[in-house]
PyMOL Python script that loads the backbone (N, CA, C, O; Angstrom):
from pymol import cmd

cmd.read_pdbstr("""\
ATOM      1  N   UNK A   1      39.030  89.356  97.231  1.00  0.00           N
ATOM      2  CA  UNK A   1      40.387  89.560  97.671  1.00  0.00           C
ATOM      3  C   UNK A   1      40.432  90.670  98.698  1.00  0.00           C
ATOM      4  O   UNK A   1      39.643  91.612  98.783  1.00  0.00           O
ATOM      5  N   UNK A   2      41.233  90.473  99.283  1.00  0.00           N
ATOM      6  CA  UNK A   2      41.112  91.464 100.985  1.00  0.00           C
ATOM      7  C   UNK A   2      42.604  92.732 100.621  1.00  0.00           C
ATOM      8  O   UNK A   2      43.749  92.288 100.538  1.00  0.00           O
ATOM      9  N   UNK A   3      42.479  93.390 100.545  1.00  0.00           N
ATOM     10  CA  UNK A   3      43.550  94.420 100.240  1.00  0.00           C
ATOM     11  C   UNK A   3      44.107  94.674 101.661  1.00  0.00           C
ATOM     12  O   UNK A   3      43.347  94.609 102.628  1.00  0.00           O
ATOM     13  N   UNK A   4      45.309  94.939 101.791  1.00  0.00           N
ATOM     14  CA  UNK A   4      46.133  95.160 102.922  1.00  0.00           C
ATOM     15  C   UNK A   4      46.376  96.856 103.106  1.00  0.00           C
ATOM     16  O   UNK A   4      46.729  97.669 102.252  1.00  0.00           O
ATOM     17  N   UNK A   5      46.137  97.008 104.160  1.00  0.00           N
ATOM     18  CA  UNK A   5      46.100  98.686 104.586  1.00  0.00           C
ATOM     19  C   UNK A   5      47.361  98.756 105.573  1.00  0.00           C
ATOM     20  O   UNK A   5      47.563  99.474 106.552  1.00  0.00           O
ATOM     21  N   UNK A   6      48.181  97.704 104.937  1.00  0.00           N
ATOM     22  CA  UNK A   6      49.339  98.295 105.603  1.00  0.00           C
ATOM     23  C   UNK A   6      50.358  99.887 105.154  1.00  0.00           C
ATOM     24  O   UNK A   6      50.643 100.249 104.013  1.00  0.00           O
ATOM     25  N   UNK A   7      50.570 100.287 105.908  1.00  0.00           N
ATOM     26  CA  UNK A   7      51.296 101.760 105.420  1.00  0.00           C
ATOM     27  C   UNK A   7      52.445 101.175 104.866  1.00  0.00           C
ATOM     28  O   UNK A   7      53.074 100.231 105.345  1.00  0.00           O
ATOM     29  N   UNK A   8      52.773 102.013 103.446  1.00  0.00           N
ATOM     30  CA  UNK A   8      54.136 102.082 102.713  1.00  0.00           C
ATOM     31  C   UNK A   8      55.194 102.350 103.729  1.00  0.00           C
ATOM     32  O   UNK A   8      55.050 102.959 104.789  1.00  0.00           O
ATOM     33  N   UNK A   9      56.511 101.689 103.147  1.00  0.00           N
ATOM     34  CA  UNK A   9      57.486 101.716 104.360  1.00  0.00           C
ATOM     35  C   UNK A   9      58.377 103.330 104.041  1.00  0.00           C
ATOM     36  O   UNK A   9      58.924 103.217 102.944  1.00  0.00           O
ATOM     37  N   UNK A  10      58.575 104.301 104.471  1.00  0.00           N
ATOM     38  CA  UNK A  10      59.570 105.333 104.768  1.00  0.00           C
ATOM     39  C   UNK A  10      60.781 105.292 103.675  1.00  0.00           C
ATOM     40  O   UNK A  10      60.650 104.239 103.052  1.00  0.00           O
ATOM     41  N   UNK A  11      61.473 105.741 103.381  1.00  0.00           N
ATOM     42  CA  UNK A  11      63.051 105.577 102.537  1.00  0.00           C
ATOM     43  C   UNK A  11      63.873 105.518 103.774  1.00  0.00           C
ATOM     44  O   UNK A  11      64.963 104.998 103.534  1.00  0.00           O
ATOM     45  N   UNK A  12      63.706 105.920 105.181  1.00  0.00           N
ATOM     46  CA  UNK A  12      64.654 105.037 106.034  1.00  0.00           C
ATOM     47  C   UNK A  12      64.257 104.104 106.251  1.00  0.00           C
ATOM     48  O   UNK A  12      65.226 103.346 106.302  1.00  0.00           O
ATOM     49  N   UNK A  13      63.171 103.442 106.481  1.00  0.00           N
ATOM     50  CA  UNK A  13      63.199 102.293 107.195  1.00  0.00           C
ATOM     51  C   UNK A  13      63.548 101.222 105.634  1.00  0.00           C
ATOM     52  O   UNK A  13      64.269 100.224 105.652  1.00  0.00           O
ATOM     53  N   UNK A  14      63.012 101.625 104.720  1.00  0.00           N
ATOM     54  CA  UNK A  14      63.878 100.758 102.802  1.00  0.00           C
ATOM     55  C   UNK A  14      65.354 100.721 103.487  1.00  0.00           C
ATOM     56  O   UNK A  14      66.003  99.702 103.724  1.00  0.00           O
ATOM     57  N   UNK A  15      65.732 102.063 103.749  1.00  0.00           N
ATOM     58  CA  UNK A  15      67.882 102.075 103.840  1.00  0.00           C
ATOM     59  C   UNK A  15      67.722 101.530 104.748  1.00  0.00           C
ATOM     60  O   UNK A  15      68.041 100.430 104.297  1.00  0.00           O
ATOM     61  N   UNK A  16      67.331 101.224 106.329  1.00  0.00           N
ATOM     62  CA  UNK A  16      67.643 100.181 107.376  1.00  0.00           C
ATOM     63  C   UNK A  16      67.701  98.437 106.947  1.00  0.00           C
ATOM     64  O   UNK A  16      68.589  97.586 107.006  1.00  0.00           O
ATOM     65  N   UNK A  17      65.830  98.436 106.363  1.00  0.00           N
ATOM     66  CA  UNK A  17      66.136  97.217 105.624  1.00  0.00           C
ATOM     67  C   UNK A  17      67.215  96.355 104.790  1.00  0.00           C
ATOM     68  O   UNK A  17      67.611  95.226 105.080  1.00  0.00           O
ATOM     69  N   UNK A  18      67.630  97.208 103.600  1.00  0.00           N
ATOM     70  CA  UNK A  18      68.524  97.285 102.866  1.00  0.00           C
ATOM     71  C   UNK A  18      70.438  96.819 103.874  1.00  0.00           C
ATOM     72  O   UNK A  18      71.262  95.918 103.716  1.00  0.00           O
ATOM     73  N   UNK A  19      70.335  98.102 104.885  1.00  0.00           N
ATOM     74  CA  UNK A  19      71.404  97.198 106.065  1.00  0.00           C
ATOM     75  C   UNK A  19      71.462  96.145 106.458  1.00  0.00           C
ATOM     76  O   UNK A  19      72.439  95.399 106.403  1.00  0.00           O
ATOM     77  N   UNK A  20      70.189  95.882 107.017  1.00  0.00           N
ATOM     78  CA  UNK A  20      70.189  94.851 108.110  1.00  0.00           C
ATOM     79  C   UNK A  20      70.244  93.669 106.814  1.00  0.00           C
ATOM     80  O   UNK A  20      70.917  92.706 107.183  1.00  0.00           O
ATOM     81  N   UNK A  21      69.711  93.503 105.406  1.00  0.00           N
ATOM     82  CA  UNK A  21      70.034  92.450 104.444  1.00  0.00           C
ATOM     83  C   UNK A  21      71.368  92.139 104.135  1.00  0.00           C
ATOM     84  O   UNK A  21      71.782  90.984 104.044  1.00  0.00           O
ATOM     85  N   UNK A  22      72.245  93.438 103.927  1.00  0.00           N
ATOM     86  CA  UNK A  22      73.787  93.201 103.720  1.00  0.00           C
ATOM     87  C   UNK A  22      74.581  92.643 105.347  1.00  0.00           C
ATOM     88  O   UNK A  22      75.315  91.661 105.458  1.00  0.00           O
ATOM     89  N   UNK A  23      74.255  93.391 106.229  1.00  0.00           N
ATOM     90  CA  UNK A  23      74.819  92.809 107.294  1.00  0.00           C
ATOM     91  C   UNK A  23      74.127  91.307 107.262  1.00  0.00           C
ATOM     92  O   UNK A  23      75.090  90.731 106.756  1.00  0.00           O
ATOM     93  N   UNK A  24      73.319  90.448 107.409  1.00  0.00           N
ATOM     94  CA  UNK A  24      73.269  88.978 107.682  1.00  0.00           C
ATOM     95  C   UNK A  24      73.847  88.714 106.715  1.00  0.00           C
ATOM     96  O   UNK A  24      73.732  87.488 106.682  1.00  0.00           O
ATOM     97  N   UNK A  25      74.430  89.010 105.837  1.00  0.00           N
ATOM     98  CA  UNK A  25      75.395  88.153 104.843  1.00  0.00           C
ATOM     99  C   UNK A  25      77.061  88.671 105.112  1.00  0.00           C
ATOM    100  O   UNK A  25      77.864  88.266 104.272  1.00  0.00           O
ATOM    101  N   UNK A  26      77.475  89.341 105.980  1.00  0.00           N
ATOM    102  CA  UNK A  26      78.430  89.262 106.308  1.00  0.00           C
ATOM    103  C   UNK A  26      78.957  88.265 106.943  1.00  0.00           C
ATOM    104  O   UNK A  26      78.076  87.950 107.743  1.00  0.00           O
ATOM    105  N   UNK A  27      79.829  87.575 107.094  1.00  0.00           N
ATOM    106  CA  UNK A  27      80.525  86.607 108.109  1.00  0.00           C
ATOM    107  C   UNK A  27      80.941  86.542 109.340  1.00  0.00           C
ATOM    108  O   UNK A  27      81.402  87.584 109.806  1.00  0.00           O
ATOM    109  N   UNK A  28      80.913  85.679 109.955  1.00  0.00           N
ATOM    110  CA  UNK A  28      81.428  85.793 112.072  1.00  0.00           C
ATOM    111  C   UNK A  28      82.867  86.458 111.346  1.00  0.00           C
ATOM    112  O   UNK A  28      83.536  86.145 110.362  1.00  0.00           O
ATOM    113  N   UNK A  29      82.983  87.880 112.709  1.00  0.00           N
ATOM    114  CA  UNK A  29      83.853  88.527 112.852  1.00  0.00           C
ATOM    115  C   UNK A  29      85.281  87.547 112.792  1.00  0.00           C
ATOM    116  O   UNK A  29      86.312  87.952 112.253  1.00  0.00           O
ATOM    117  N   UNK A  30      85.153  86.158 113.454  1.00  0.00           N
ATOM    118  CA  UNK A  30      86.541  84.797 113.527  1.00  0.00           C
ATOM    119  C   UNK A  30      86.797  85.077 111.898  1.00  0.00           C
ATOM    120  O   UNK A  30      87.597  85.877 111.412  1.00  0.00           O
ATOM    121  N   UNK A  31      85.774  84.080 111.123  1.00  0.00           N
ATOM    122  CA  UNK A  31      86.088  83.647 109.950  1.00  0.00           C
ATOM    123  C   UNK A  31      86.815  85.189 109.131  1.00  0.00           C
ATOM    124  O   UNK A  31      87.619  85.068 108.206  1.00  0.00           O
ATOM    125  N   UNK A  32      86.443  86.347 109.572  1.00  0.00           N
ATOM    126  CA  UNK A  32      87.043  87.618 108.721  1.00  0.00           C
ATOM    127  C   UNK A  32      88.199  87.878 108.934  1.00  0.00           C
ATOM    128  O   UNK A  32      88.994  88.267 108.079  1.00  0.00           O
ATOM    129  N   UNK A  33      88.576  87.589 110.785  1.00  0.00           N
ATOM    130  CA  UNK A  33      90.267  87.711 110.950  1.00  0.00           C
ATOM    131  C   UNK A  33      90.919  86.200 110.426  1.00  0.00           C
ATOM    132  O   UNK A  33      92.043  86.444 109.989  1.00  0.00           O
ATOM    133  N   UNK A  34      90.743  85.344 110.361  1.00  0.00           N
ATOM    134  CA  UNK A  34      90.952  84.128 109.725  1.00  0.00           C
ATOM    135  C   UNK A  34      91.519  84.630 108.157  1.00  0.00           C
ATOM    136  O   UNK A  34      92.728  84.658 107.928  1.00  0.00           O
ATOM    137  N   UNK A  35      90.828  84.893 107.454  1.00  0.00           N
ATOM    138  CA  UNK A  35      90.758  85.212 106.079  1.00  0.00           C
ATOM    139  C   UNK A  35      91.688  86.073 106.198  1.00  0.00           C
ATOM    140  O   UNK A  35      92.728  85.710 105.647  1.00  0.00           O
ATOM    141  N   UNK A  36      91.749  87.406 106.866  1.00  0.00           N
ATOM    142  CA  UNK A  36      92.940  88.700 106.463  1.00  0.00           C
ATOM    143  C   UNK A  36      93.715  87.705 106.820  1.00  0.00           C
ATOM    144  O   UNK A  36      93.604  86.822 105.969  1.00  0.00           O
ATOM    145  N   UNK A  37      94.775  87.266 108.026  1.00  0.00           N
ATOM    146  CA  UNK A  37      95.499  86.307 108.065  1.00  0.00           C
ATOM    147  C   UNK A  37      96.186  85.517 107.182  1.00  0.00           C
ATOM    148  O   UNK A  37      97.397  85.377 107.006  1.00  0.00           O
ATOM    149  N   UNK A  38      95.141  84.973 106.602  1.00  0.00           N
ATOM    150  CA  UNK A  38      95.741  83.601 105.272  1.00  0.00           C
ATOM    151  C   UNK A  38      96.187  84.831 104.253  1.00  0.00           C
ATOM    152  O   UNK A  38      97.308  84.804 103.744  1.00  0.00           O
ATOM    153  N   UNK A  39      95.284  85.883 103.984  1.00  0.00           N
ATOM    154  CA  UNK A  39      96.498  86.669 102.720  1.00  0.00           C
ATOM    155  C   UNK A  39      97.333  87.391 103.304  1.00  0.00           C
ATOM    156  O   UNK A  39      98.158  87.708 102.447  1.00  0.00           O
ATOM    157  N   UNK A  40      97.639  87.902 104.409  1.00  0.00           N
ATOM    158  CA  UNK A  40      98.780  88.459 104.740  1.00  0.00           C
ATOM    159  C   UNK A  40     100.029  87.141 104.655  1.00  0.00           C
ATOM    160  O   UNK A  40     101.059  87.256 103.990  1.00  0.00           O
ATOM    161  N   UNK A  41      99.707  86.036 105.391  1.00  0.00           N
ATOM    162  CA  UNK A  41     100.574  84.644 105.007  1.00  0.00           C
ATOM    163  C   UNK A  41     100.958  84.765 104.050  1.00  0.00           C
ATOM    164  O   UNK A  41     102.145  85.042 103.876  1.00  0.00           O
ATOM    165  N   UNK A  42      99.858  84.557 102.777  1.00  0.00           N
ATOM    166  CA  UNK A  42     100.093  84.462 101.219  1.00  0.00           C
ATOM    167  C   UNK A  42     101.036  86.019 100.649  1.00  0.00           C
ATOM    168  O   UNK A  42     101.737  86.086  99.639  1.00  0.00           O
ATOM    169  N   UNK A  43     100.849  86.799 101.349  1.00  0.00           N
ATOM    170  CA  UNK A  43     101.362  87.925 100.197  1.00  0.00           C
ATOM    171  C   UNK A  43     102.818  88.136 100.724  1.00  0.00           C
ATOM    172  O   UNK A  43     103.746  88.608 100.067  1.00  0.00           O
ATOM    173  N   UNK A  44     102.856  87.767 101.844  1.00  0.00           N
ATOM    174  CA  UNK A  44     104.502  87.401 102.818  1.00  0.00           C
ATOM    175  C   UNK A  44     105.306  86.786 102.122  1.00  0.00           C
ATOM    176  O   UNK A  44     106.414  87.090 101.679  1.00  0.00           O
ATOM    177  N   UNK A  45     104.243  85.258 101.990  1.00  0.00           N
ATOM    178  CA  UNK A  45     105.025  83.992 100.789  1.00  0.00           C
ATOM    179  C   UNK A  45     105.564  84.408  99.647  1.00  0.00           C
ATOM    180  O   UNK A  45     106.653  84.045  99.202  1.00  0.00           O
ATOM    181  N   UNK A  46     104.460  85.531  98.926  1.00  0.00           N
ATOM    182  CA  UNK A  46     105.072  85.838  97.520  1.00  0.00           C
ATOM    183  C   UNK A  46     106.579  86.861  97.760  1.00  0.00           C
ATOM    184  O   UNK A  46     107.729  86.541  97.460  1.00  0.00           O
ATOM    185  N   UNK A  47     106.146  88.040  98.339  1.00  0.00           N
ATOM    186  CA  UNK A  47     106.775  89.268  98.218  1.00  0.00           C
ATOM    187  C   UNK A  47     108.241  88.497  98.362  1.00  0.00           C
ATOM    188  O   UNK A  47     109.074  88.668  97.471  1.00  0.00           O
ATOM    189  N   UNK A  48     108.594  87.493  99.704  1.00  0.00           N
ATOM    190  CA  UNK A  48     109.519  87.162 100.335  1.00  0.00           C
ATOM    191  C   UNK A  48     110.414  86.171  98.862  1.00  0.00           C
ATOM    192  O   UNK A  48     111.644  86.193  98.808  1.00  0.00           O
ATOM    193  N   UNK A  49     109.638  85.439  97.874  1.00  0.00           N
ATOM    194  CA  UNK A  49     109.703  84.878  96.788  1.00  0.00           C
ATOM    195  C   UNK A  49     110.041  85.547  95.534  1.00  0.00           C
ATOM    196  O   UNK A  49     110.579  84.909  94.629  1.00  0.00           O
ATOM    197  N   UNK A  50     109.757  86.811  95.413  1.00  0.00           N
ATOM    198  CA  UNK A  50     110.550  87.635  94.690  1.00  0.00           C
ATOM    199  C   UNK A  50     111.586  88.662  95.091  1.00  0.00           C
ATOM    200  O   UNK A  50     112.100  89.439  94.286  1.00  0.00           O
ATOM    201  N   UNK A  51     111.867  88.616  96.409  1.00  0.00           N
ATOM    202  CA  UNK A  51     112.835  89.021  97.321  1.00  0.00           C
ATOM    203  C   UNK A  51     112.746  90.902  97.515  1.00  0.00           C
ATOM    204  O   UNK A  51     113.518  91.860  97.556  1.00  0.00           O
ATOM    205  N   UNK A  52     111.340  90.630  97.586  1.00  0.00           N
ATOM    206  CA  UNK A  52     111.189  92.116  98.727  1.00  0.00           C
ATOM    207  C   UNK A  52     111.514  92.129  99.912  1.00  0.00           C
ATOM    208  O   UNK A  52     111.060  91.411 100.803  1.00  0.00           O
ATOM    209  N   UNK A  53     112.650  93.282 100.027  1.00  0.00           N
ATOM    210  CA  UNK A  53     113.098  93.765 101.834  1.00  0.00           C
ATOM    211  C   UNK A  53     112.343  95.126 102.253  1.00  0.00           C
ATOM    212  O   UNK A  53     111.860  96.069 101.627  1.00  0.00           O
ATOM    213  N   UNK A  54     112.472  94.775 103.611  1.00  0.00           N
ATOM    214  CA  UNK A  54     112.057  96.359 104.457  1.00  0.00           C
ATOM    215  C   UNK A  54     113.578  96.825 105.235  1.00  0.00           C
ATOM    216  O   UNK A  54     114.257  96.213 106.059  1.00  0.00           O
ATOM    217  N   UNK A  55     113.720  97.806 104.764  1.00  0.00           N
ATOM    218  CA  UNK A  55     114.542  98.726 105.493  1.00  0.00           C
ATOM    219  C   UNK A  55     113.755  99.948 106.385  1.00  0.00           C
ATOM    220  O   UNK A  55     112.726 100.597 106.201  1.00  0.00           O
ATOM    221  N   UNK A  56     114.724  99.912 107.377  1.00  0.00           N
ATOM    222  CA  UNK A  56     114.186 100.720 108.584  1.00  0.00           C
ATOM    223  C   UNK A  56     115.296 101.293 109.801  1.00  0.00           C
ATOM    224  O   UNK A  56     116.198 100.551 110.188  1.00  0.00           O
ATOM    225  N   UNK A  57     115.150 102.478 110.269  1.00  0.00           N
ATOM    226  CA  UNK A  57     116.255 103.124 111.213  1.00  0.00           C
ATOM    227  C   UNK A  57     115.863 102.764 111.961  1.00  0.00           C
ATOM    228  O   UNK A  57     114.650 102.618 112.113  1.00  0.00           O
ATOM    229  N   UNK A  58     117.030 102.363 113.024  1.00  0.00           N
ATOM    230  CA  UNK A  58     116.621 102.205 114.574  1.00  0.00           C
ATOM    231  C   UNK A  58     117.780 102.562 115.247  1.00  0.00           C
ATOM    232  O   UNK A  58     118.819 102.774 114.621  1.00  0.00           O
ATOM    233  N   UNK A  59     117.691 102.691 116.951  1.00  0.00           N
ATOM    234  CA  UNK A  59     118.900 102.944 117.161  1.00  0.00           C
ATOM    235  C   UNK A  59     119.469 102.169 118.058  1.00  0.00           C
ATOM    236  O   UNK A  59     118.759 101.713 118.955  1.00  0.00           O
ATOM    237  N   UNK A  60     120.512 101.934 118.021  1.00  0.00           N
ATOM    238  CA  UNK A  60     121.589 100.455 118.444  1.00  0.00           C
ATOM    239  C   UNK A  60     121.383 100.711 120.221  1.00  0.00           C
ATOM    240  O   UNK A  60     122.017 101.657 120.689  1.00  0.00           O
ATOM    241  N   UNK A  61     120.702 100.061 120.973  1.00  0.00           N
ATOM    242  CA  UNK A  61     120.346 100.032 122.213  1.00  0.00           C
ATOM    243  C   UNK A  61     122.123 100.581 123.325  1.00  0.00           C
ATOM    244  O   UNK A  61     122.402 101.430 124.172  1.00  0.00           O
ATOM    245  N   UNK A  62     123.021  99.197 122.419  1.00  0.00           N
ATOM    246  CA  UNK A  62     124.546  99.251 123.097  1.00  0.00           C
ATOM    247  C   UNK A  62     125.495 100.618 122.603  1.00  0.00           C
ATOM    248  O   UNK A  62     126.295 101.306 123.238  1.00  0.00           O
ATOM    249  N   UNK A  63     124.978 100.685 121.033  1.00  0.00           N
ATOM    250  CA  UNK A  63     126.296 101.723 120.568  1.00  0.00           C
ATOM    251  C   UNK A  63     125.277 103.056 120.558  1.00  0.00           C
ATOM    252  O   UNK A  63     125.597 103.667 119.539  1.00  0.00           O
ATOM    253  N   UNK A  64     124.345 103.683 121.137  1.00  0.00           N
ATOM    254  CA  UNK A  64     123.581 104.879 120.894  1.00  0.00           C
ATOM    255  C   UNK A  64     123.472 105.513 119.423  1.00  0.00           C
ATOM    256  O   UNK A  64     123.576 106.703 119.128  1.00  0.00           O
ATOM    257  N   UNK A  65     123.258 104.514 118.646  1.00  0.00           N
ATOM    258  CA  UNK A  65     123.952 104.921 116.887  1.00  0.00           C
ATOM    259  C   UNK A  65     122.697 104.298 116.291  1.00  0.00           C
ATOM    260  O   UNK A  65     122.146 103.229 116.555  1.00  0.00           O
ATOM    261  N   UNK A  66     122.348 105.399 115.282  1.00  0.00           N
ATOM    262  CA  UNK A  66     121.214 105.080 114.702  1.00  0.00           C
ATOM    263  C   UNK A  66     121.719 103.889 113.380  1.00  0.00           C
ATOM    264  O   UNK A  66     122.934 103.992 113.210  1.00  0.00           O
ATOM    265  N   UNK A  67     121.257 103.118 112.703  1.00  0.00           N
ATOM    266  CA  UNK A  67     121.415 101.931 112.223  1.00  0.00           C
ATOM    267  C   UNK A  67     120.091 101.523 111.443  1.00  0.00           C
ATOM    268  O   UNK A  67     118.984 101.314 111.940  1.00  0.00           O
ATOM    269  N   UNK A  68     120.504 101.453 109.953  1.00  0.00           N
ATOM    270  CA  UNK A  68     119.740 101.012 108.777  1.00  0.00           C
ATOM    271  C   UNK A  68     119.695  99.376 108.937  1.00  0.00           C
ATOM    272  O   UNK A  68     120.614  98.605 108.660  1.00  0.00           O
ATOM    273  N   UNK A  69     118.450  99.051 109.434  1.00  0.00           N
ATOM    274  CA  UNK A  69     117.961  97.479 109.443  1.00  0.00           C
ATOM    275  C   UNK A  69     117.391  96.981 108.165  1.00  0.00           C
ATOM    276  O   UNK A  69     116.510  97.664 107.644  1.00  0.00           O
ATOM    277  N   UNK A  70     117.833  95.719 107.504  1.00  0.00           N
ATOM    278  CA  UNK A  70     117.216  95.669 106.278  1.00  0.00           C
ATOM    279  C   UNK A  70     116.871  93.996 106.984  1.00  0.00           C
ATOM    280  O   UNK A  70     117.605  93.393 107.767  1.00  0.00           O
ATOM    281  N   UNK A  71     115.462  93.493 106.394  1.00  0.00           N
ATOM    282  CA  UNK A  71     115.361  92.440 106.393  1.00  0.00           C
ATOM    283  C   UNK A  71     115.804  91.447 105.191  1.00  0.00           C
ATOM    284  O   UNK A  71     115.421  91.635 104.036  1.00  0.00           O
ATOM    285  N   UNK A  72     116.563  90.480 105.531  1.00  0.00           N
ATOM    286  CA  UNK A  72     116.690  89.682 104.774  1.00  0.00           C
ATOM    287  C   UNK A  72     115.869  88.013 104.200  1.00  0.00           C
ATOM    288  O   UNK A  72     115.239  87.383 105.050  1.00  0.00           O
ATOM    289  N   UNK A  73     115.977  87.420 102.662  1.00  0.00           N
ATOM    290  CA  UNK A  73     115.015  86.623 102.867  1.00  0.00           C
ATOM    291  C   UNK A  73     115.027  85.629 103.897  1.00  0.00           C
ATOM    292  O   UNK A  73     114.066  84.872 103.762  1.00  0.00           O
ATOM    293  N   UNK A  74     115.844  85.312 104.996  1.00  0.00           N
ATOM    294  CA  UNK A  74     116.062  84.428 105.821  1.00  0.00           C
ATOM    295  C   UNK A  74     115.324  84.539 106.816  1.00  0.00           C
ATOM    296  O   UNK A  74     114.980  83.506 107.391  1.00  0.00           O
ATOM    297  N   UNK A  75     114.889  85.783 107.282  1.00  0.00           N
ATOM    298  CA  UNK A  75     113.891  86.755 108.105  1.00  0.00           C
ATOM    299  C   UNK A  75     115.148  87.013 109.210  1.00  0.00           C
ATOM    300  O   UNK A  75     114.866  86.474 110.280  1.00  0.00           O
ATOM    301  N   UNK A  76     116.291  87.608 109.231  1.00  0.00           N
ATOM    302  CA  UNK A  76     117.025  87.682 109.652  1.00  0.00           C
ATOM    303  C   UNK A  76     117.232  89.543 109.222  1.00  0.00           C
ATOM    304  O   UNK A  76     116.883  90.190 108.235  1.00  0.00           O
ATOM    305  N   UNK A  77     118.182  90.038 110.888  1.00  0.00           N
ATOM    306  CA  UNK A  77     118.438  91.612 110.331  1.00  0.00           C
ATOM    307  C   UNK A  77     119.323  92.121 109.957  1.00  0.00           C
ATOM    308  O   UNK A  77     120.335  91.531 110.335  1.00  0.00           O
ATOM    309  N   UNK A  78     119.507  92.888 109.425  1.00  0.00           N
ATOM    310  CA  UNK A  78     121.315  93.008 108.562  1.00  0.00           C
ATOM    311  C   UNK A  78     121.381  94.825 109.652  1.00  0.00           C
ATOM    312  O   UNK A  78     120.399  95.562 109.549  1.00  0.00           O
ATOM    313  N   UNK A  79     122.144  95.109 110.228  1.00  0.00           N
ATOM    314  CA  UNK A  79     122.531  96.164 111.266  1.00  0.00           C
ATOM    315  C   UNK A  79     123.280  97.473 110.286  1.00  0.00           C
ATOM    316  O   UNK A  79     123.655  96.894 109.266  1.00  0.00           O
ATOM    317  N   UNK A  80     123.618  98.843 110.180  1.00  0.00           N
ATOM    318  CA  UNK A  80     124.642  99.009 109.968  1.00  0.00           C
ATOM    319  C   UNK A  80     124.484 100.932 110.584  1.00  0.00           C
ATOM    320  O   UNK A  80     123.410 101.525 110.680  1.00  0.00           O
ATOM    321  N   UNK A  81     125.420 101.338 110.802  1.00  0.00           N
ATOM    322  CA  UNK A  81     125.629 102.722 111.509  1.00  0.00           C
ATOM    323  C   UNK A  81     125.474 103.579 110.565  1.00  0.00           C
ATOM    324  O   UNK A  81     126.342 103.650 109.695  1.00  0.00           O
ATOM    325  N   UNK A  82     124.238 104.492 110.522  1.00  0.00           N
ATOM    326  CA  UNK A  82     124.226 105.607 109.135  1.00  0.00           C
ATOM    327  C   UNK A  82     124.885 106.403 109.645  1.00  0.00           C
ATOM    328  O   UNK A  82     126.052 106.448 109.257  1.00  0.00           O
ATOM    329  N   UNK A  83     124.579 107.086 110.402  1.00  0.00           N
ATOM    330  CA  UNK A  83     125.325 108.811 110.881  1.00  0.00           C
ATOM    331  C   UNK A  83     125.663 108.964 112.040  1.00  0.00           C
ATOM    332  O   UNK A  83     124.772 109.144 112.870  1.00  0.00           O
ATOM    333  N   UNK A  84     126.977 108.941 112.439  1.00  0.00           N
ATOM    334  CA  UNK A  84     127.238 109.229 113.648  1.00  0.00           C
ATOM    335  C   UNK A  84     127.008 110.619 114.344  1.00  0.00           C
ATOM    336  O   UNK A  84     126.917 110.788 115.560  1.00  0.00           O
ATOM    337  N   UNK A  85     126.889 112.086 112.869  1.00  0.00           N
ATOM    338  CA  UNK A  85     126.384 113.221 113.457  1.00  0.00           C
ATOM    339  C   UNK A  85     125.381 113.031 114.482  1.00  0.00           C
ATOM    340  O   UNK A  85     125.523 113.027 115.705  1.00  0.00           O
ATOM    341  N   UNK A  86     124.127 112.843 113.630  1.00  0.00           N
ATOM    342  CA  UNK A  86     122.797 112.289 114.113  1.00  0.00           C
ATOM    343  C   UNK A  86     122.892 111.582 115.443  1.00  0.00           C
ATOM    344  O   UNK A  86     122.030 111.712 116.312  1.00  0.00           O
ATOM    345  N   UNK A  87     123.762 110.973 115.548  1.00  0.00           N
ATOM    346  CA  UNK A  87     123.413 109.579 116.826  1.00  0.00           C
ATOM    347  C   UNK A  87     124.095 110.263 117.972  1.00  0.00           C
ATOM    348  O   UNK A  87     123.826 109.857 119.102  1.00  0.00           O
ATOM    349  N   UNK A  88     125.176 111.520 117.785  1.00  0.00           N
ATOM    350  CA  UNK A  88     125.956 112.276 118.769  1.00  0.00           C
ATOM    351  C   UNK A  88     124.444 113.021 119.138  1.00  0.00           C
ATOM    352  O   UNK A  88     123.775 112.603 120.083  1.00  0.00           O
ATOM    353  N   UNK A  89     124.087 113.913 118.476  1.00  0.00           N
ATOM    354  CA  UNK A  89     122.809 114.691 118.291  1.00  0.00           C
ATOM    355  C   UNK A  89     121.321 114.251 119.313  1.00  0.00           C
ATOM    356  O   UNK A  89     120.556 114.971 119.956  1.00  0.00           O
ATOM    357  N   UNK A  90     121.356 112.856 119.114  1.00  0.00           N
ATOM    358  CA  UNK A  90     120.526 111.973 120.248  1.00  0.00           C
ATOM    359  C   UNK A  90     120.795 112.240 121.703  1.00  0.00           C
ATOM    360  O   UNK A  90     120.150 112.706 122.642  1.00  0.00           O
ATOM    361  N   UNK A  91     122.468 111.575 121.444  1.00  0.00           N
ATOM    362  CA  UNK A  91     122.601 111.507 122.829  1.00  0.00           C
ATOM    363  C   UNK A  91     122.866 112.643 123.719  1.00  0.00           C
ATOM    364  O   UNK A  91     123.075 112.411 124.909  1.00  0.00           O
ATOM    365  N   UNK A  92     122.882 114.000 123.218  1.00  0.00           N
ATOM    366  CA  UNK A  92     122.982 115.026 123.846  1.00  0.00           C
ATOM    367  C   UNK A  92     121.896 115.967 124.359  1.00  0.00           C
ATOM    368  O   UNK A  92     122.203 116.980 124.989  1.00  0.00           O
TER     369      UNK A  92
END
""", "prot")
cmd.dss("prot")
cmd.show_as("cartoon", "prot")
cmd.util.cbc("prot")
cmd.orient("prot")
């Protein structure tokens, strides 16, 4: 039997190995945005199904008035004027 005089491998070049094994089992970068996608879809479907809203300030482009936006399940925005202090306060 012929013994091999190859040199033992390093503990970096084991941890490179060890990389380069987990990376070829990762997936094409497509199929990964594909996938986040379908559960953001899916968790939209649910949340929207037990009737989670986002509320959010913005300010009314026409009336210079800041305004609590709530989404509704319709995907529609519901408008309304919080503080007119505040929205004087902007525009000055």
């Amino acid at each position: 039997m012929a013994t091999s005089d190859a040199p033992s491998k390093t503990a970096m070049q084991r941890f490179l190995d060890g990389v380069e094994t987990v990376g070829n089992m990762v997936p094409h970068p497509v199929v990964i945005f594909l996938i986040l996608i379908g559960i953001v879809i899916v968790l939209s479907a649910l949340l929207s199904a037990f009737g989670a809203a986002v509320s959010f300030e913005r300010i009314n482009p026409d009336t210079n008035q800041i305004e609590t936006a709530t989404t509704e399940r319709s995907g529609t925005f519901e408008s309304r004027p919080k503080d007119k202090w505040a929205a004087r306060k902007l525009r000055e």
